[in-house]
C-alpha positions as CSV (number, residue, x, y, z in Angstrom):
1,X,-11.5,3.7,13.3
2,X,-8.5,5.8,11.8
3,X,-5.2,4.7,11.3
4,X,-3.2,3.1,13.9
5,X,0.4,4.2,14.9
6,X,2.8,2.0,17.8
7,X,5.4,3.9,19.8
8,X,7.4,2.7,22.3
9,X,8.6,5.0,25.0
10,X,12.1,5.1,24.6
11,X,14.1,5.3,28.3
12,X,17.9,5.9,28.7
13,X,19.4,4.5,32.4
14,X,23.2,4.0,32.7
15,X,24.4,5.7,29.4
16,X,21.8,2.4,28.0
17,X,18.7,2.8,25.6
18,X,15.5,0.8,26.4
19,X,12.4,0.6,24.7
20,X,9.3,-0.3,26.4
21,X,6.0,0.3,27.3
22,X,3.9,0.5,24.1
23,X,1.9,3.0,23.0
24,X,-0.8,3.4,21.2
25,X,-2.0,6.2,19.1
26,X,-4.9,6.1,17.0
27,X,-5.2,8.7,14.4
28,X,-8.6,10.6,14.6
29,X,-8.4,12.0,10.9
30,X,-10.4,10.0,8.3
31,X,-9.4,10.5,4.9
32,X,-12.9,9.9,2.5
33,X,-10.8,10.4,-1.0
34,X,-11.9,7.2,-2.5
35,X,-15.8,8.2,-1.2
36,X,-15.2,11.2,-3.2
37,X,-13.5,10.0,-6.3
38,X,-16.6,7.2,-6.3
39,X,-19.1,9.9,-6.1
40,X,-17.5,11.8,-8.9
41,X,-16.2,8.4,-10.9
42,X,-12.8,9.8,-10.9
43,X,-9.6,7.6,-11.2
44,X,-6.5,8.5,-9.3
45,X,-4.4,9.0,-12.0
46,X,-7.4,11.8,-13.3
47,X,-7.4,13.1,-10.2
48,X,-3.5,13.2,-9.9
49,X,-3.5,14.9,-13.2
50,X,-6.2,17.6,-12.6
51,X,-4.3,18.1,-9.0
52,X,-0.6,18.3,-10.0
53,X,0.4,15.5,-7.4
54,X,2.4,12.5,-8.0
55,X,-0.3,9.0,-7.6
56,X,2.9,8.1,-5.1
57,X,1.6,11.3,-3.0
58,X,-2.2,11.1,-3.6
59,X,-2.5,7.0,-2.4
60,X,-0.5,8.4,0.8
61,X,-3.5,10.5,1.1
62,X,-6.1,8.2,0.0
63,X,-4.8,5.3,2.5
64,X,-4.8,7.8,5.6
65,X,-1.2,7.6,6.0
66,X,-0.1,11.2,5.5
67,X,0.9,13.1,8.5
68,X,-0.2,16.4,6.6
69,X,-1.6,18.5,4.0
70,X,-1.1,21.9,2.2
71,X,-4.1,24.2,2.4
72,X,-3.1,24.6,-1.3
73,X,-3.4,21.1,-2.2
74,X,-6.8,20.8,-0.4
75,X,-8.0,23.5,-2.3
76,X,-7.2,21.8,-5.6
77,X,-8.4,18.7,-5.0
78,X,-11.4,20.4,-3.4
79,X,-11.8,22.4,-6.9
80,X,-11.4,19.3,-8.9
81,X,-13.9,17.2,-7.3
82,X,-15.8,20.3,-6.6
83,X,-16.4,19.2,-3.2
84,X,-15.7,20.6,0.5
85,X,-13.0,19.6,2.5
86,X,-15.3,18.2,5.1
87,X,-16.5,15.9,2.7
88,X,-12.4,14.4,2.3
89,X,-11.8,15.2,5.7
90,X,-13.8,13.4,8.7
91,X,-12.5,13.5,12.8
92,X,-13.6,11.0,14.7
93,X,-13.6,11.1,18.7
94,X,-11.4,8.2,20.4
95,X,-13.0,5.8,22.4
């Protein structure tokens, strides 16, 4: 399952802010960086120096937490572990 996201729907009655009703949101982007750097037995920090990308940046990535990428930055990770990004990348249909 991909990462996991809570919002709560925010309502406004009387000139007064409520929040309720949870939401859930489950993200249904898999991020397979560490599969990758395994394959290749890569470290981070190698990869982060091949890349150009601060390790603060590239763990964003690696832990599924980022809300985006560059096309740019795909490329070069893609060239450095001379891989395609459908093998970093992965969707997975929600439930």
């Amino acid at each position: 399952m991909g990462n996991v996201s809570y919002f709560y729907k925010r309502e406004t009655t009387s000139g007064r802010t409520k929040f309720n009703n949870l939401i859930l949101h489950i993200m249904a982007i898999i991020v397979n960086l560490d599969v990758m750097l395994a394959k290749r037995k890569m470290s981070l920090t190698e990869l982060s120096e091949k890349v150009g990308i601060t390790m603060a940046n590239l763990s964003v990535l690696k832990t599924g937490k980022a809300k985006a990428i560059r096309f740019s930055t795909l490329e070069n990770i893609c060239e450095v572990l001379d891989c395609q990004p459908g093998d970093i990348l992965e969707f997975e249909k929600s439930a």
